[in-house]
C-alpha positions as CSV (number, residue, x, y, z in Angstrom):
1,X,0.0,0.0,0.0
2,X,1.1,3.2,-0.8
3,X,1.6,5.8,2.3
4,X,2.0,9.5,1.4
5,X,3.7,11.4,4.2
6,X,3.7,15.3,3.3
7,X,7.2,16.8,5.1
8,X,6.5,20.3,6.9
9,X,9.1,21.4,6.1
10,X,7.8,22.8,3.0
11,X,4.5,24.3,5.0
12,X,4.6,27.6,6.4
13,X,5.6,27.5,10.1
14,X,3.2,30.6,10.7
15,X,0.3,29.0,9.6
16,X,1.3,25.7,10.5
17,X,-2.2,24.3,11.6
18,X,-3.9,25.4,8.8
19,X,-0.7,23.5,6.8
20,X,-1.7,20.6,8.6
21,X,-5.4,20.8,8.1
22,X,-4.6,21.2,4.0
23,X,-2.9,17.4,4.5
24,X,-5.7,16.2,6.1
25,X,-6.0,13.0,2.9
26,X,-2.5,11.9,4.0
27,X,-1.5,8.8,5.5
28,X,0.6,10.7,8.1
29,X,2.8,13.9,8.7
30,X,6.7,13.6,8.4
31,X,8.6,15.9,10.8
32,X,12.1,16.5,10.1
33,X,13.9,17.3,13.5
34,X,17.2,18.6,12.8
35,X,20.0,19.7,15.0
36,X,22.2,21.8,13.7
37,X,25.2,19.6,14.8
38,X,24.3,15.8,13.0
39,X,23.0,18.1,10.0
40,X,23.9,21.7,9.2
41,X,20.5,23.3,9.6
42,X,18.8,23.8,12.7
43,X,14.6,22.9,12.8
44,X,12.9,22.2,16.2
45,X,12.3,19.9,18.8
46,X,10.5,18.3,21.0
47,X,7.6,20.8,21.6
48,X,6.8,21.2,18.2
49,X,6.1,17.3,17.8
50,X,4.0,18.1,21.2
51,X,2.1,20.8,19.4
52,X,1.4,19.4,16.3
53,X,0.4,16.3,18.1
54,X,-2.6,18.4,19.9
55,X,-3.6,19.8,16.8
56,X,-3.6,17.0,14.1
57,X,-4.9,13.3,14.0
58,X,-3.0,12.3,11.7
59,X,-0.2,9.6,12.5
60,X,3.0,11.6,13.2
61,X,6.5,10.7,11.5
62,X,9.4,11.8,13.1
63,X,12.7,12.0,11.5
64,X,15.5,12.7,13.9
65,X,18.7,14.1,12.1
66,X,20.1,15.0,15.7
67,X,23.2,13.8,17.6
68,X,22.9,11.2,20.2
69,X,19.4,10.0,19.8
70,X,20.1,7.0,22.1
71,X,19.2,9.7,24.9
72,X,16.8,11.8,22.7
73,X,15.3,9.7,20.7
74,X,12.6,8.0,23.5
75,X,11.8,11.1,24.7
76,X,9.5,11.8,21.4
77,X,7.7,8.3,21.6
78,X,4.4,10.6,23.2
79,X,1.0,10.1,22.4
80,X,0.2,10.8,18.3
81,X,3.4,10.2,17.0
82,X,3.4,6.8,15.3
83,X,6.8,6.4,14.4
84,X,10.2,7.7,15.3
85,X,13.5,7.3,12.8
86,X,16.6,8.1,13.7
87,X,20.0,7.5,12.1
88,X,22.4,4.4,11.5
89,X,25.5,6.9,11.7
90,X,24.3,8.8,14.7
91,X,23.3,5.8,17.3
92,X,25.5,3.3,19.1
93,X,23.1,1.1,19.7
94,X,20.3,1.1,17.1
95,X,19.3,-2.4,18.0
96,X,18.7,-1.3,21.8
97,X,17.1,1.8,20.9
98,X,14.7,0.7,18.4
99,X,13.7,-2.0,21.3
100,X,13.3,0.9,23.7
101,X,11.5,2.9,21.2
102,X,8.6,-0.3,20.7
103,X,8.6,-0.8,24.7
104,X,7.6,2.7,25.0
105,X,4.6,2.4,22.4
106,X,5.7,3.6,19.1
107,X,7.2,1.8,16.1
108,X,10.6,1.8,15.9
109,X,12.5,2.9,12.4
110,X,16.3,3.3,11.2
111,X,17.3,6.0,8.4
112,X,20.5,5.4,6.1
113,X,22.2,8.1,4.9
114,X,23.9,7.9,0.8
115,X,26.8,7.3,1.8
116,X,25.7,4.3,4.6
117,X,25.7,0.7,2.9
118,X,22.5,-1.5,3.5
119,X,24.6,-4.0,5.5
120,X,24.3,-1.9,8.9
121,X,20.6,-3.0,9.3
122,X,20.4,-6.0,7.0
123,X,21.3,-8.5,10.1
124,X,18.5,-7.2,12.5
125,X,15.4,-6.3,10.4
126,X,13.6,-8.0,12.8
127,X,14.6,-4.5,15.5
128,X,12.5,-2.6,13.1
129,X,9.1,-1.2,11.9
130,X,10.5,1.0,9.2
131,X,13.7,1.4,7.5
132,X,13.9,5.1,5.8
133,X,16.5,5.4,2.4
134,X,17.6,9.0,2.1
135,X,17.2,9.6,-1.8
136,X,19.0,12.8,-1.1
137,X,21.7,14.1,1.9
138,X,19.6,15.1,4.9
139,X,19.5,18.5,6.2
140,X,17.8,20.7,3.2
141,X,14.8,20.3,1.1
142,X,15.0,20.9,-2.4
143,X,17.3,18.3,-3.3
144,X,17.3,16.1,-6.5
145,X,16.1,12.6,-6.0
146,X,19.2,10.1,-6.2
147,X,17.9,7.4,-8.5
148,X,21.4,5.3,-7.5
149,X,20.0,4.7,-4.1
150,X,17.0,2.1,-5.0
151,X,19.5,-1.0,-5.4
152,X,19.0,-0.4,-1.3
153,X,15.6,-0.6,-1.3
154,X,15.1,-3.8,-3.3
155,X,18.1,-5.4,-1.2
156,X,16.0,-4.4,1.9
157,X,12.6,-5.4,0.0
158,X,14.5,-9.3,-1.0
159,X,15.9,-9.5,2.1
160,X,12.8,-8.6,4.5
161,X,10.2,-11.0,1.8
162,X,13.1,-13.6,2.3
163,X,12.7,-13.4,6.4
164,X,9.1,-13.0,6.8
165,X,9.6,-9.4,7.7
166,X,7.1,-7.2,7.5
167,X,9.1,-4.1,6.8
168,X,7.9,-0.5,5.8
169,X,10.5,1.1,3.4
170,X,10.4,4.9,2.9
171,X,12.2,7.3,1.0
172,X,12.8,10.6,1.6
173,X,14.2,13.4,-1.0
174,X,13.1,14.4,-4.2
175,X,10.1,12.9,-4.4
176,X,7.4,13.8,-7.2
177,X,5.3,12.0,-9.4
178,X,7.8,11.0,-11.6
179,X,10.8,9.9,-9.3
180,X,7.7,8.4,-6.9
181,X,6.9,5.2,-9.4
182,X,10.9,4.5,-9.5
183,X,11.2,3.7,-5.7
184,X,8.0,2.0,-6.1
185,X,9.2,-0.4,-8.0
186,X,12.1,-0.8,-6.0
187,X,10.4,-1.7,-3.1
188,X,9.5,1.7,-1.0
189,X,6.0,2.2,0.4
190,X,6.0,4.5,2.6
191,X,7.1,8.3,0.3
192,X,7.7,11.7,1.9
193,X,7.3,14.7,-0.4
194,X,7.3,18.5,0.5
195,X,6.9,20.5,-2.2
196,X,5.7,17.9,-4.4
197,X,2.5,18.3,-1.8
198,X,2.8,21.8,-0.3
199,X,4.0,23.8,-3.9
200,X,0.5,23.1,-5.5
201,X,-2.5,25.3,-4.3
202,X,-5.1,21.7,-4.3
203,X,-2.7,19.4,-2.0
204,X,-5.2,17.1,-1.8
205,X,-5.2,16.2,-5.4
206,X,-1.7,15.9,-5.3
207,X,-1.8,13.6,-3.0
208,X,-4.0,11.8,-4.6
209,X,-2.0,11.9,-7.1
210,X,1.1,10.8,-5.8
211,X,-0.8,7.7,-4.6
212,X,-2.2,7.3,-8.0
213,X,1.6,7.4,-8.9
214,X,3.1,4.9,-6.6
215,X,0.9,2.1,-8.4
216,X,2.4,2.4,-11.8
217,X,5.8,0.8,-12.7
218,X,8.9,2.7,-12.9
């Protein structure tokens, strides 16, 4: 099934609700939390996920790009948001954390950067809900979608079908109608897309539309 997950980071932070209410047809909201530190741009934190989590029902998606989400990370597992990623390259234990991340009630997801091989999740897909394949460097929007990431995705897509996995694979970066059907048919299900959604005065026809996408082959 194909999950659209608009990014707010493409919305307009003043009128933020009424961004959210606009999404309303999506299957969740993606929140990019960045740091500063483990990306160069700086977003927000915690009680902005609190916030929007009190003023939408839609399933939250939170990215961290932060340093040290071992300590941070469990602190967003609150009430609304549905999933929380954080990085391979940033954790030192991402088996442990994703296990403290599902004790504390929310699914439990990994992201990989470009530059970050498959291998560093491929021996414990069972830790995890959600495995996100940046399709561009994390830290700005904008980006060009890399098309030379999806042999990751339908390494992770073999490997999970092979196990009995029920994985979610996302991508995140560049994504449109056009590059949407590629990671498709790679394996992805789960798409974020910011101005894809937000840069078009009807958003809810382009999300229909990027559904409508994600069922044709690449």
């Amino acid at each position: 099934m194909v999950r659209i997950h608009p990014s707010i980071l493409s919305a307009d932070f003043v009128n933020l609700e009424r961004d959210l209410e606009r999404i309303r047809d999506a299957d969740g909201v993606h929140v990019d939390v960045m740091d500063a530190h483990f990306v160069p741009n700086l977003t927000f934190g915690l009680p902005m996920v609190q916030r929007i989590a009190e003023v939408t029902e839609l399933p939250i998606d939170v990215h961290l790009m932060i340093d040290d989400p071992d300590t941070w990370a469990p602190q967003y597992a609150i009430r609304g948001v549905e999933s929380v990623t954080f990085h391979a390259e940033a954790t030192n234990d991402g088996v442990a954390l994703a296990r403290e991340l599902r004790a504390r009630g929310t699914r439990a997801a990994i992201a990989l950067k470009p530059g970050t091989a498959v291998d560093a999740v491929l021996e414990h897909l069972t830790e995890f809900d959600m495995v996100l394949v940046m399709t561009v460097e994390p830290g700005f929007g904008g980006q060009s979608f890399m098309a030379d990431m999806m042999p990751k995705l339908v390494e992770l897509r073999s490997r999970a079908d092979e196990a009995g996995v029920e994985l979610a694979l996302q991508v995140d970066g560049g994504i449109t109608a056009d590059t949407l059907p590629i990671a498709a048919a790679a394996g992805a299900d789960v798409f974020v897309a910011g101005s894809a959604v937000y840069g078009h005065d009807d958003v809810a026809a382009r999300i229909a539309a990027l559904r409508d996408a994600g069922s044709l082959e690449a």
